[in-house]
KOLLUM-527489 format. One record per residue (C-alpha): residue in three letters; x, y, z. Coordinates in steps of 0.2 Angstrom, whole numbers, padded with zeros to 4 digits, always signed. Example, Ala and Ser with C-alpha at 12.3 -4.5 7.8 and 13.67 -1.06 7.14 Angstrom:
KOLLUM-527489
ala+0062-0022+0039
ser+0068-0005+0036
This chain:
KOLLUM-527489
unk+0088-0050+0091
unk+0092-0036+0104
unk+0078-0024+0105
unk+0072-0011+0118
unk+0054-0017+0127
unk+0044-0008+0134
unk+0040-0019+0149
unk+0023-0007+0160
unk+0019+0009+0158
unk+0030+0021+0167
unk+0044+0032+0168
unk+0060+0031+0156
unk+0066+0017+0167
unk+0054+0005+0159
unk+0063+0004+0144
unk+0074-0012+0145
unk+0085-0019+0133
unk+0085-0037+0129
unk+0084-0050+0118
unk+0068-0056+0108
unk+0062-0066+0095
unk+0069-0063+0078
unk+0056-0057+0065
unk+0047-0068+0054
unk+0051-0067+0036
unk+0045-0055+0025
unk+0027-0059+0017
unk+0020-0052+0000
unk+0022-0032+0000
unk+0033-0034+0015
unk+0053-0029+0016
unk+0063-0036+0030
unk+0076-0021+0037
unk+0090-0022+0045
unk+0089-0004+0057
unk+0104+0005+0059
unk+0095+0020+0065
unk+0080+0025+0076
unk+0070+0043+0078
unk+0062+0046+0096
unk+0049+0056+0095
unk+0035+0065+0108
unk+0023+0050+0105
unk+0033+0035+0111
unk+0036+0046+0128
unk+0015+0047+0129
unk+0014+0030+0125
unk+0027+0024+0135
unk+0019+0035+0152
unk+0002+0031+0147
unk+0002+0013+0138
unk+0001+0009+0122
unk-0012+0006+0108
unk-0011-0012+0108
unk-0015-0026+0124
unk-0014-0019+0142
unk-0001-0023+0152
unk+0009-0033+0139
unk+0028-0029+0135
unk+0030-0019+0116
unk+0043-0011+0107
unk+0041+0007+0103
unk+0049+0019+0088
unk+0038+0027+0072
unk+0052+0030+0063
unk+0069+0020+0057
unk+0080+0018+0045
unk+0091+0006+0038
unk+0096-0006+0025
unk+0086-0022+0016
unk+0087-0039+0021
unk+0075-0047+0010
unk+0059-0042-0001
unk+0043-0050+0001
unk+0036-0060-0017
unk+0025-0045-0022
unk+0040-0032-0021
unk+0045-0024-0036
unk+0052-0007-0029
unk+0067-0012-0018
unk+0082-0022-0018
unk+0091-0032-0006
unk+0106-0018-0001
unk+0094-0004-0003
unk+0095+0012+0011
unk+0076+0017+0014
unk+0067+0025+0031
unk+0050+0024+0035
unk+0037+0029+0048
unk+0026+0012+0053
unk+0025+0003+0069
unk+0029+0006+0087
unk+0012+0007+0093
unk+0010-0008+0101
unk+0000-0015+0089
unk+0014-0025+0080
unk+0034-0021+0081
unk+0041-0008+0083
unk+0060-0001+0077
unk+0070+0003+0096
unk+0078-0014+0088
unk+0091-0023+0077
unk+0076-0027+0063
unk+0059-0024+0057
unk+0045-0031+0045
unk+0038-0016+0037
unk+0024-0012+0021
unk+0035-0007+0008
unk+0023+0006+0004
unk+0026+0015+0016
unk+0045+0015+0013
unk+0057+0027+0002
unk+0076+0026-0003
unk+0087+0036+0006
unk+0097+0048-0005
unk+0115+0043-0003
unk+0121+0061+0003
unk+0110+0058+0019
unk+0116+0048+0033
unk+0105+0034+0041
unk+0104+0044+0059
unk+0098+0058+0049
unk+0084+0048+0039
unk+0078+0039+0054
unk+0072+0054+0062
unk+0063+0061+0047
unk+0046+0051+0041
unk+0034+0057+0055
unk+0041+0075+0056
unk+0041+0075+0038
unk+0025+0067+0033
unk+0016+0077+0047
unk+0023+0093+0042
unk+0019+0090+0022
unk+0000+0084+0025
unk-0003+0099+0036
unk+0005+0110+0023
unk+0001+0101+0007
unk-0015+0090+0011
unk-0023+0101+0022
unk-0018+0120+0018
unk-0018+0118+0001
unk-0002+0127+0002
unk+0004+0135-0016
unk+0019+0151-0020
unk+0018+0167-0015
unk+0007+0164+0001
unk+0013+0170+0017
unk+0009+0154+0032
unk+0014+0156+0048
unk+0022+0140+0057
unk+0023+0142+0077
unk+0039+0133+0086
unk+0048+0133+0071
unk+0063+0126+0080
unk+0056+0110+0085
unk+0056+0092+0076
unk+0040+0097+0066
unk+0043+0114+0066
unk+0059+0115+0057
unk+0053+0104+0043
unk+0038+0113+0039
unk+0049+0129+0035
unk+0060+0117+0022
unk+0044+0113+0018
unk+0033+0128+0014
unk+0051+0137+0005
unk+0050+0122-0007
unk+0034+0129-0013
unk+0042+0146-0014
unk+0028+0153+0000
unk+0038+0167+0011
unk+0035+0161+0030
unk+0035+0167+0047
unk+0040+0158+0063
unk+0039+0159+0084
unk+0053+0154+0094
unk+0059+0155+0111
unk+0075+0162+0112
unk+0092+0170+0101
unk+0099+0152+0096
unk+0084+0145+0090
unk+0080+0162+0080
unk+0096+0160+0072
unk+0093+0142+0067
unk+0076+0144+0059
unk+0083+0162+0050
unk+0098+0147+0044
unk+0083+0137+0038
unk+0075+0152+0026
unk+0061+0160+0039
unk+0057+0177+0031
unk+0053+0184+0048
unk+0055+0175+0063
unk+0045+0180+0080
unk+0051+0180+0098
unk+0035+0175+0107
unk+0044+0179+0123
unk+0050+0197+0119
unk+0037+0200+0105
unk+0016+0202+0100
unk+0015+0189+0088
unk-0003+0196+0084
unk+0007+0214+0083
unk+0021+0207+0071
unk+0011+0195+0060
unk-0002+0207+0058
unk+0012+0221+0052
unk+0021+0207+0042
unk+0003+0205+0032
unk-0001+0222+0028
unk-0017+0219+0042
unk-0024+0204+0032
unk-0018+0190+0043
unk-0008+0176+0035
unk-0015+0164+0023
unk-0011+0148+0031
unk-0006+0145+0050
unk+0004+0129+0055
unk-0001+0125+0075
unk+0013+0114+0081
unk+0010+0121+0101
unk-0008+0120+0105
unk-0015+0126+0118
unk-0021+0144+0120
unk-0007+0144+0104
unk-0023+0135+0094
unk-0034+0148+0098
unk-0021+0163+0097
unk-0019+0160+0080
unk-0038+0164+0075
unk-0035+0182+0073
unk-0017+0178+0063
unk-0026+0172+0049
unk-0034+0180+0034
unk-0053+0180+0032
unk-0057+0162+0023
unk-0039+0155+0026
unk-0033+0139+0035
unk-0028+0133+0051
unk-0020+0116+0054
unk-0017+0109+0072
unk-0007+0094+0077
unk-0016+0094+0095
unk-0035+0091+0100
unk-0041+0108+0104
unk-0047+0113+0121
unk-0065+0108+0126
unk-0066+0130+0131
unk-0058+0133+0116
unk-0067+0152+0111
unk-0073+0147+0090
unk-0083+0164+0090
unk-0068+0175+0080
unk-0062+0158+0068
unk-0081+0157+0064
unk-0081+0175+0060
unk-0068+0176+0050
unk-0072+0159+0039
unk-0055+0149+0043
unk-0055+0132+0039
unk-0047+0122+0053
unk-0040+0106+0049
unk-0032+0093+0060
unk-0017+0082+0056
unk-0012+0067+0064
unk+0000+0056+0052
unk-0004+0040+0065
unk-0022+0037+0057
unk-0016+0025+0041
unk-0011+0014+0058
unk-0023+0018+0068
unk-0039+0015+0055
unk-0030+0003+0044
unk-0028+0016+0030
unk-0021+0006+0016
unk-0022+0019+0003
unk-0015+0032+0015
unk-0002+0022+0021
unk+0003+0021+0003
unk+0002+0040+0001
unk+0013+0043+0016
unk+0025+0032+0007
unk+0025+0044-0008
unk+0026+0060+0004
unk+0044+0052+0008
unk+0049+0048-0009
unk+0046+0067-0014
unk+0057+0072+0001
unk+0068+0061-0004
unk+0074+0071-0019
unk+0070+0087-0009
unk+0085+0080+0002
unk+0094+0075-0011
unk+0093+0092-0020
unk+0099+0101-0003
unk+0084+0111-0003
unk+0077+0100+0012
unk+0087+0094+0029
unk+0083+0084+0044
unk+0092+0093+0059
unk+0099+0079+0071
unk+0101+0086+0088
unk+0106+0074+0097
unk+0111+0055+0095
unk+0113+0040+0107
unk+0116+0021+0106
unk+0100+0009+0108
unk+0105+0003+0125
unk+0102+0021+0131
unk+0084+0026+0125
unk+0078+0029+0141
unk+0091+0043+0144
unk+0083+0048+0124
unk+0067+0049+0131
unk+0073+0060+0147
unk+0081+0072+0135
unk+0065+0073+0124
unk+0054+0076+0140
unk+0067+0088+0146
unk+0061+0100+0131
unk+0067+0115+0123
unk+0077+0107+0110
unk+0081+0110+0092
unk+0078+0097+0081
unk+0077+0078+0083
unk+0083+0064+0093
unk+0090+0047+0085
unk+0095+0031+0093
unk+0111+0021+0083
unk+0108+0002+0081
């Protein structure tokens, strides 16, 4: 099968296209997908420049996320079908295959239908964003109605999900962007109040937009001095998730004083630990946003798309920044 390896670590350039050996057929719990579509997201540029999770130095194919349709179920599988649509977020680590390719071999726990009303581009670039979005929101915060939660960059791929996310609940949410497009886009999503952090105090608008209580959940997508920032943003007792390790001279003395619970979220551990049971949950995090999709209430924003022989010029655009929404490669 044709697949993009990752042949050394590097720039863009190291991503080659070329043939490999077909994947093995599907054992127990096990579907075997044929991909039409792969997400590109920030950590297969890291991995990429720095190297991946598995054996130094040897060639690996990256991609979280794909989408696509069933080739053939493993003996144990009860949920899927041969024909089925479904997207997923496993692999691409270097620790087994990864989906910059014609198939994969994937858990199908960790896999959920696509509804038919959303396009395989569009479902390929949703598991990480969505899963990481919903544990931060849902796992971590606790989030329930009426609560006002703060999500910073709230144009990017995680960003713009966590929006969908938190209006699901019926929570009112408030949002940083960078410039006019990208305020329009989030207001498009639902944002009650959305915050120009250029032209704007968020401390000065958040804390007017609260009545001078602070929001009851922030949603750190930045990191950085944003991680720290945010302290002050949030109510006495309330929660603070963060997708990035927090700076060694990070200053704790205001979150300690006013009780926040900080949580971190990274959706890679079930992979990186080889957390069966959380694996499975992530599985069930797509299956609920799958009928959120389905109902329109939730929506993957494709920004941009290009054809698997060109994922190096993905990664470029990804590294190039400032973009709205996600990045998909068409197999």
């Amino acid at each position: 099968m044709k697949a993009v390896v990752m042949t050394a670590p590097g720039g863009p350039e190291v991503l080659q296209l070329t043939n490999v050996d077909d994947p093995r057929a599907p054992r127990e719990n096990q579907l075997l997908i044929q991909l039409r579509a792969a997400g590109v997201n920030p950590i297969d540029t890291k991995l990429r420049m720095r190297g991946h999770f598995g054996p130094a130095n040897t060639p690996a194919v990256l991609g979280c996320d794909g989408a696509g349709v069933v080739e053939a179920v493993g003996p144990r599988v009860t949920r899927f079908r041969v024909g089925d649509r479904v997207y997923f977020c496993q692999g691409g680590l270097g620790l087994g295959g990864g989906n910059y390719a014609d198939y994969a071999v994937v858990d199908a726990d960790c896999v959920a239908t696509i509804p038919e009303s959303v396009e395989c581009e569009s479902a390929a670039v949703a598991p990480l964003v969505l899963i990481t979005a919903w544990e931060a929101l849902h796992d971590r915060a606790r989030i329930q109605s009426g609560q006002k939660v703060l999500i910073h960059g709230g144009a990017g791929g995680v960003g713009h999900v966590a929006i969908q996310i938190a209006k699901a609940v019926g929570a009112e949410v408030a949002t940083t962007v960078s410039d006019a497009a990208k305020a329009k886009f989030v207001t498009e999503l639902g944002a009650d109040k959305v915050i120009n952090y250029n032209r704007q105090d968020v401390l000065r608008e958040i804390m007017e937009w609260t009545d001078g209580r602070g929001v009851d959940i922030a949603f750190d997508t930045i990191g950085g001095a944003t991680f720290s920032a945010s302290f002050p943003m949030v109510r006495h007792y309330g929660d603070l998730v963060t997708i990035l390790e927090p700076d060694v001279s990070t200053p704790w003395k205001i979150a300690r004083n006013r009780n926040l619970r900080i949580s971190f979220e990274l959706m890679l551990t079930p992979q990186l630990e080889n957390q069966r049971d959380a694996l499975a949950h992530q599985g069930h995090i797509l299956k609920e946003c799958s009928a959120l999709m389905a109902s329109g209430a939730l929506k993957v924003q494709v920004n941009k798309t290009y054809p698997l022989a060109q994922a190096s010029e993905a990664h470029r655009q990804l590294e190039r920044g400032g973009m709205i929404g996600k990045i998909a490669l068409k197999i």
